[in-house]
C-alpha positions in Angstrom: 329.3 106.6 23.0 327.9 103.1 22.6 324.2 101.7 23.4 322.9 98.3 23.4 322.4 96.4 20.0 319.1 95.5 19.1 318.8 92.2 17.6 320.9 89.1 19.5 320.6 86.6 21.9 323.4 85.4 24.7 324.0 81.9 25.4 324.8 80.6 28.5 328.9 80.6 27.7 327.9 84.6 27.2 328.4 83.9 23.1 326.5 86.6 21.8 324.2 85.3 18.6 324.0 88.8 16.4 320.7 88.6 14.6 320.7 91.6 12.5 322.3 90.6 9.2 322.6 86.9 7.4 326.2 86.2 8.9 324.3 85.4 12.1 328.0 86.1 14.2 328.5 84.5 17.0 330.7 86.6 18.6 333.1 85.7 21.7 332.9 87.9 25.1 335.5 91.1 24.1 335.6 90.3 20.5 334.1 91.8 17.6 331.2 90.6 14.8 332.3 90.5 11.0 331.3 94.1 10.9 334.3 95.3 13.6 331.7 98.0 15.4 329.4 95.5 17.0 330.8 94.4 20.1 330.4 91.2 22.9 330.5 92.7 26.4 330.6 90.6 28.6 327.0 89.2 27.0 325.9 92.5 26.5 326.3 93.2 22.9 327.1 97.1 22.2 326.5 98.8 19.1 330.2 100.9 19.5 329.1 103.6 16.8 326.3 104.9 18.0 326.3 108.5 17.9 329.3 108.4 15.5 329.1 110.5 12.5 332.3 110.2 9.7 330.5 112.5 7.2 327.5 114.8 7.3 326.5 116.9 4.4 323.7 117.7 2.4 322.8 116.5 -0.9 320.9 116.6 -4.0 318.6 113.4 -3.8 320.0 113.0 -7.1 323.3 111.7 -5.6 322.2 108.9 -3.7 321.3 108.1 -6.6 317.5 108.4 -6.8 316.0 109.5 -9.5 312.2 108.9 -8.9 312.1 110.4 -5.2 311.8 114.3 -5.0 313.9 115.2 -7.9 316.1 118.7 -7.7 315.7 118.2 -3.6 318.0 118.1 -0.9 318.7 115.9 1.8 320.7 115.6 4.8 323.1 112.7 4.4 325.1 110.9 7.4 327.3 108.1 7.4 329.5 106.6 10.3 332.2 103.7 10.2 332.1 99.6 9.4 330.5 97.4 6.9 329.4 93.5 6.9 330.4 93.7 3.7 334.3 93.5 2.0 333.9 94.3 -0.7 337.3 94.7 -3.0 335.9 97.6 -5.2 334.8 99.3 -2.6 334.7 103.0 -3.2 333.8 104.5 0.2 336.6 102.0 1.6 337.9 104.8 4.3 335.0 104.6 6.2 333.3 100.8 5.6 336.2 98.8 6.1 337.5 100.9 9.3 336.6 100.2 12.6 335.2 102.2 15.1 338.4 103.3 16.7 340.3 104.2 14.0 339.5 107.7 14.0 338.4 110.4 16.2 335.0 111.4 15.9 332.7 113.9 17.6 329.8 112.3 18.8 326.2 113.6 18.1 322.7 112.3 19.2 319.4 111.5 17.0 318.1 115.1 18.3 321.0 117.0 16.9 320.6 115.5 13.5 317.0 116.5 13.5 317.4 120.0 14.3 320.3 119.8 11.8 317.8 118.5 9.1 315.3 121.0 9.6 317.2 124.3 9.7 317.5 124.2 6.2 313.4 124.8 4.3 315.1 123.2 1.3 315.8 120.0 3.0 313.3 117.2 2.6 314.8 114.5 5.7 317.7 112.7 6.5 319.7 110.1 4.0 321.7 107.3 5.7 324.5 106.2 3.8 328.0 106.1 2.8 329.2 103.2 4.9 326.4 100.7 5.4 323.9 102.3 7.5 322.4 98.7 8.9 325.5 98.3 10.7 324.6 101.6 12.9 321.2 100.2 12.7 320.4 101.9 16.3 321.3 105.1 15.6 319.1 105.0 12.1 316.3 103.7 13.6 316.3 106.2 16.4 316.8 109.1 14.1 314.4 108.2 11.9 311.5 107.9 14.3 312.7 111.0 15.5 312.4 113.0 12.0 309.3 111.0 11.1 307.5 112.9 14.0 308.7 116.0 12.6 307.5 115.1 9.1 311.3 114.6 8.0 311.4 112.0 5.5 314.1 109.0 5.5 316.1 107.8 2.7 318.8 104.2 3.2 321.2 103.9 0.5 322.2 100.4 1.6 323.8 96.8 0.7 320.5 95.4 1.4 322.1 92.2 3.2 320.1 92.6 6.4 317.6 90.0 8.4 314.2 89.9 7.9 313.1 91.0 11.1 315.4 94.2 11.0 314.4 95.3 8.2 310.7 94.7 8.8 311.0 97.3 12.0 312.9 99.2 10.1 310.5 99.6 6.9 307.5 101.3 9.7 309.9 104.4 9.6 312.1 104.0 6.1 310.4 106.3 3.3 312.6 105.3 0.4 315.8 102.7 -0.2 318.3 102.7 -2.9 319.5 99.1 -2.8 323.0 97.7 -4.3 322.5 94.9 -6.3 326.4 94.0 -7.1 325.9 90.9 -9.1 323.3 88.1 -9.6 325.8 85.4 -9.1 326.2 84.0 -6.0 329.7 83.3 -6.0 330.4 86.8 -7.4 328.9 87.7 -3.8 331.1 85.1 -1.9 334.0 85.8 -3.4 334.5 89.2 -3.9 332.3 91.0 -1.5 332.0 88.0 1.9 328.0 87.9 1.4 325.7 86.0 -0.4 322.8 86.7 -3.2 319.8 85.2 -2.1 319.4 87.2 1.5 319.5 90.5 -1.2 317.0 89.2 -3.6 314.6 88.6 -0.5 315.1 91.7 0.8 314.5 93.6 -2.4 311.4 91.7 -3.0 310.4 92.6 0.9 310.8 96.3 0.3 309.0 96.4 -2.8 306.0 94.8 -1.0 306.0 97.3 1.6 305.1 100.2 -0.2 308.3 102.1 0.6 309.8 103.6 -2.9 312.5 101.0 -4.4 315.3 102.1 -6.8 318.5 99.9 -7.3 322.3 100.5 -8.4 324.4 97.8 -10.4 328.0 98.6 -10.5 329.0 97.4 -13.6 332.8 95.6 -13.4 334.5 94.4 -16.2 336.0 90.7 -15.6 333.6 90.1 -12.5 330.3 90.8 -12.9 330.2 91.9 -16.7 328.7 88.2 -17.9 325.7 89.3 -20.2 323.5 86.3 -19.3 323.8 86.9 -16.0 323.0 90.5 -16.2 320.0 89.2 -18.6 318.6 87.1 -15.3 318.7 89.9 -13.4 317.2 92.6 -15.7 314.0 90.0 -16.2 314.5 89.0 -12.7 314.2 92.8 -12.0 310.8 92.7 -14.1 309.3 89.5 -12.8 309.7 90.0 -9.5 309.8 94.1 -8.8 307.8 95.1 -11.8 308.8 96.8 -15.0 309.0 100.5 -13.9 311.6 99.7 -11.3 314.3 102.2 -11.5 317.8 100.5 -12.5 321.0 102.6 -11.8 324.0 101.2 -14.2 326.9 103.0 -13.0 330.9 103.2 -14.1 333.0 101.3 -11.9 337.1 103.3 -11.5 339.8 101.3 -9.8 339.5 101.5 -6.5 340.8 100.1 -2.7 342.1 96.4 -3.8 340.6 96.2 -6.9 343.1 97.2 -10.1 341.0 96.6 -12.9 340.8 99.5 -16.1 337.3 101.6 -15.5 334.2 100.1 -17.5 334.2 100.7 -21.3 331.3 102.9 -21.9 330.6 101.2 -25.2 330.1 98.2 -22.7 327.7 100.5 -20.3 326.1 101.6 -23.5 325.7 97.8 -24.4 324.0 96.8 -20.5 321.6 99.8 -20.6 320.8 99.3 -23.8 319.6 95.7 -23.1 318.1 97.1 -19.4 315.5 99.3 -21.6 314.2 96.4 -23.6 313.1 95.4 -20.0 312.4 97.9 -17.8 310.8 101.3 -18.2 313.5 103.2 -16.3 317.1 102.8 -16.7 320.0 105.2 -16.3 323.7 105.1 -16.3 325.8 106.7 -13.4 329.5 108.2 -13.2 329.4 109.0 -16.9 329.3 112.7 -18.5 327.0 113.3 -21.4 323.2 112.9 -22.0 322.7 109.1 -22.5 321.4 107.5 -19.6 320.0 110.8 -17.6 317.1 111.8 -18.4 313.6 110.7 -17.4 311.4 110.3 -20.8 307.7 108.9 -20.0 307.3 105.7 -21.2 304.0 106.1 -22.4 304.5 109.0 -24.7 308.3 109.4 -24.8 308.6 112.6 -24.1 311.4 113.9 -21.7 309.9 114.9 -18.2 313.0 115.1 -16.4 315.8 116.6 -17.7 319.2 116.3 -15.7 322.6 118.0 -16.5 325.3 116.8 -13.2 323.3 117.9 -10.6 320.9 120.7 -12.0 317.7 119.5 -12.8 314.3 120.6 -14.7 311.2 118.6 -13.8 308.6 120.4 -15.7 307.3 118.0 -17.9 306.2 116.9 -14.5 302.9 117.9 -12.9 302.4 118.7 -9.0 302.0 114.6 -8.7 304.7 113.8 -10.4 302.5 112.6 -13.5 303.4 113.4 -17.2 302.1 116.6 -17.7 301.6 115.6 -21.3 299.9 112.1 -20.9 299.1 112.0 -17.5 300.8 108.9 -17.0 302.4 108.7 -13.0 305.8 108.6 -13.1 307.1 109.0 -9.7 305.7 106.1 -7.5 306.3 107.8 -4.7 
């Protein structure tokens, strides 16, 4: 199953000019954009996953990871094939860096995921993630305009490297975004991932503005993007920018596809969250066990609202709008 892409232009040599994300590809009649599942036929250009689904399972919100959206709820996740992204670390490499045709897929439509989302009462919408879910930009934006009519909300866990205009249509039906920021250094970006910073740092900026609920995940590499005055101007870019209670996940980088090198120290997590706090009001470290780094304490009068343990989680010290029950203070923003 394939449907026309949204977002390019065909020259008069039947080039096809892909206008959804900031590599602008100018892809050749029969040949593929940067992402391999966007596709120039003939001057037509076909988005070739749409109605592919590699995964489809649902998940604590928690997992994503977001933290301030709905905590202890579930949510439908998808995911499908390609990224415009290479990025060595990759940890979902199976799926992003494969093409369309390298596996065998049923095929599904927008209306099956619905129904899908709401047979279960504990479900609160659909997530799309685990490749990049721009790159089956179609099939997201059809499925979310879908579950928005049935009062589904939607959740992109995404590399945030997407045009303007795309992601402007795409924030009228988008609820929430958990964005990867991998590094604040440009030629981290163009080195190790093919991409660069500042499309990212728009974009973040664009979704704050919107009014659709922000959080963000830094993978923390040792060697690569481990620099502490870089991390520094991003932390305070972070609170210039997006404001001070934006939610900043630190997580645990493991070797993984290409990339060989030992997992992050936690005394150097320890050290980056540590320095995040001094900055922002809510900080939390990822793929680590124990209690530093998960829980939600109110930053008004300290005490713990949300308490998490792996997946379980107790809210109470939350009211019914996610305020502090003891100060009042709002801690969800969404």
């Amino acid at each position: 199953m394939s449907k026309e892409a949204m977002f390019y232009h065909t020259r008069e040599d039947q080039k096809v000019e892909c206008r959804l994300c900031p590599h602008d590809c100018l892809i050749d009649s029969q040949k593929y954009g940067k992402c391999g599942v966007r596709f120039n036929d003939n001057g037509f250009l076909q988005a070739l996953t749409y109605g592919q689904v590699s995964a489809l399972h649902l998940d604590p919100i928690e997992k994503k990871p977001l933290y301030h959206y709905y905590p202890g709820s579930q949510i439908l996740s998808l995911g499908s094939y390609g990224c415009n992204l290479q990025c060595t670390f990759c940890q979902n490499y199976e799926i992003s860096q494969e093409s369309c045709n390298a596996y065998v897929t049923s095929k599904t439509t927008p209306e099956y995921l619905v129904v899908k989302a709401l047979e279960n009462t504990e479900n609160i919408g659909l997530a799309y993630t685990y490749n990049e879910p721009t790159i089956f930009y179609e099939m997201m934006y059809d499925t979310a305009v879908l579950a928005k009519e049935h009062g589904l909300l939607n959740v992109v866990v995404s590399n945030g490297y997407i045009n303007t205009q795309p992601l402007e249509k795409l924030l009228t039906v988008i609820d929430c975004f958990n964005i990867d920021l991998k590094s604040f250094s440009n030629d981290f970006y163009t080195k190790v991932t093919g991409g660069r910073l500042s499309p990212v740092l728009r974009n973040l900026k664009l979704i704050r503005t919107s009014g659709a609920h922000l959080e963000i995940t830094f993978l923390l590499i040792p060697e690569l993007n481990d620099d502490t005055e870089q991390f520094s101007n991003m932390v305070n870019w972070i609170h210039d920018e997006l404001g001070s209670r934006t939610v900043l996940h630190i997580s645990r980088y493991f070797p993984h596809y290409k990339l060989n090198i030992p997992a992050t120290p936690i005394s150097q997590l320890t050290e980056f969250y540590n320095f995040a706090k001094t900055k922002l009001d809510f900080v939390y470290l990822g793929n680590v066990a124990g209690e530093t780094g998960c829980n939600t304490n109110c930053p008004v009068c300290n005490h713990v609202v949300v308490r998490r343990k792996g997946y379980s989680i107790d809210a109470s010290g939350l009211d019914g709008f996610g305020k502090c029950r003891f100060c009042g203070d709002p801690i969800l923003q969404c």
